[in-house]
C-alpha positions as CSV (number, residue, x, y, z in Angstrom):
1,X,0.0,0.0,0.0
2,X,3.1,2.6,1.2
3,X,5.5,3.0,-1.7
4,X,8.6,4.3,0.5
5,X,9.6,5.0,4.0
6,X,6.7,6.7,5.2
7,X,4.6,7.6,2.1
8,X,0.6,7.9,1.8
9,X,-1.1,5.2,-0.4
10,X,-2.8,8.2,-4.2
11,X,-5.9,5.6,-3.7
12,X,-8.6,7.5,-1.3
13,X,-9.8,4.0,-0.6
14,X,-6.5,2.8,0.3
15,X,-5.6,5.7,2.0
16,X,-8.8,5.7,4.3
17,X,-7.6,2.1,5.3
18,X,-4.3,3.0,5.8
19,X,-5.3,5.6,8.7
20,X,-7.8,3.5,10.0
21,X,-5.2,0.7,10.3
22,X,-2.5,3.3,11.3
23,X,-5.0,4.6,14.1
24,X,-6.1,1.4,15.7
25,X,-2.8,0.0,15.3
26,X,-3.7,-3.0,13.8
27,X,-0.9,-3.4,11.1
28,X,2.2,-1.9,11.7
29,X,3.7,0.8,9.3
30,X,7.2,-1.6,8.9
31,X,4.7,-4.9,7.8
32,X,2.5,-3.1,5.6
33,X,3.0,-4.9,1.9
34,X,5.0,-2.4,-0.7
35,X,2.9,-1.5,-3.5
36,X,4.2,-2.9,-6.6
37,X,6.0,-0.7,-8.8
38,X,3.8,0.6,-12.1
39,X,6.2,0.8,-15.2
40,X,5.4,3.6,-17.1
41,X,5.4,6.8,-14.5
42,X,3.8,9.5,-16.7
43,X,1.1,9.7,-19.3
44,X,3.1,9.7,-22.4
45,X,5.5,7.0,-21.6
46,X,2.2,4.5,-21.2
47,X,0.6,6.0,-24.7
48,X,3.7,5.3,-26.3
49,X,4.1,1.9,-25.1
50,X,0.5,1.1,-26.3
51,X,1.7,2.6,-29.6
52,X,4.6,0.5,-29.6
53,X,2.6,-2.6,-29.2
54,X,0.0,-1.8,-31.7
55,X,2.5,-0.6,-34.3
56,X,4.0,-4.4,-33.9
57,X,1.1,-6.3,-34.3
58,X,-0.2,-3.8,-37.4
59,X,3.1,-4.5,-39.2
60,X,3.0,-8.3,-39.3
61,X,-0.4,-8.1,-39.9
62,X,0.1,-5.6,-43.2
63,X,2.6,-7.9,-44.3
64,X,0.3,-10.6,-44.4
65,X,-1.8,-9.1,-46.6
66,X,0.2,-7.1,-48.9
67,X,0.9,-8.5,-52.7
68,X,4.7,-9.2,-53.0
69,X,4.4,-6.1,-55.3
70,X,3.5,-4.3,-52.8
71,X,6.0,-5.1,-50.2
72,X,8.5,-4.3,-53.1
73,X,7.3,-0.7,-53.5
74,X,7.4,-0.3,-49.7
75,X,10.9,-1.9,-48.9
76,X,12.6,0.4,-52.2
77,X,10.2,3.4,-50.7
78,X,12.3,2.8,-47.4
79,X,15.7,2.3,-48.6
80,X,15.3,5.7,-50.5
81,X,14.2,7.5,-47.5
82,X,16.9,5.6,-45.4
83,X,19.5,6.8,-47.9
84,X,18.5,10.3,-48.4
85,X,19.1,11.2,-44.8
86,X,22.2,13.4,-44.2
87,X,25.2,11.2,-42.8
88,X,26.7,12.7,-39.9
């Protein structure tokens, strides 16, 4: 529930338990369980990762579908761009 020495639990649901607990001294601040730690900290980070996983399963998916023609137009589309790009 505490992430830290001594920090409040964001949750108002957890936090009401952990004063209720604190108060009657039921559970000890030292035993309380650590709150698990949540990967992505800030908005953008998670929206990105959800990008990144979308964008993965799109691509293997386009590639299933796209005529060999296709996939030939893309791939000399990229190597253009790729080669265009200043060196340096």
């Amino acid at each position: 529930m505490t992430v830290g020495k001594g920090k409040r639990p964001r949750d108002p649901n957890q936090l009401a338990k952990w004063i209720v607990d604190r108060s009657t001294s039921e559970t000890p601040e030292e035993t309380m369980p650590a709150k698990a730690p949540v990967a992505p900290v800030n908005l953008s980070e998670y929206m990105a990762a959800i990008g990144r996983k979308g964008g993965q399963i799109g691509g293997k998916r386009r590639l299933q579908t796209m005529t060999k023609a296709q996939r030939q137009r893309v791939a000399a589309k990229a190597a253009r761009t790729r080669w265009k790009r200043a060196k340096g």
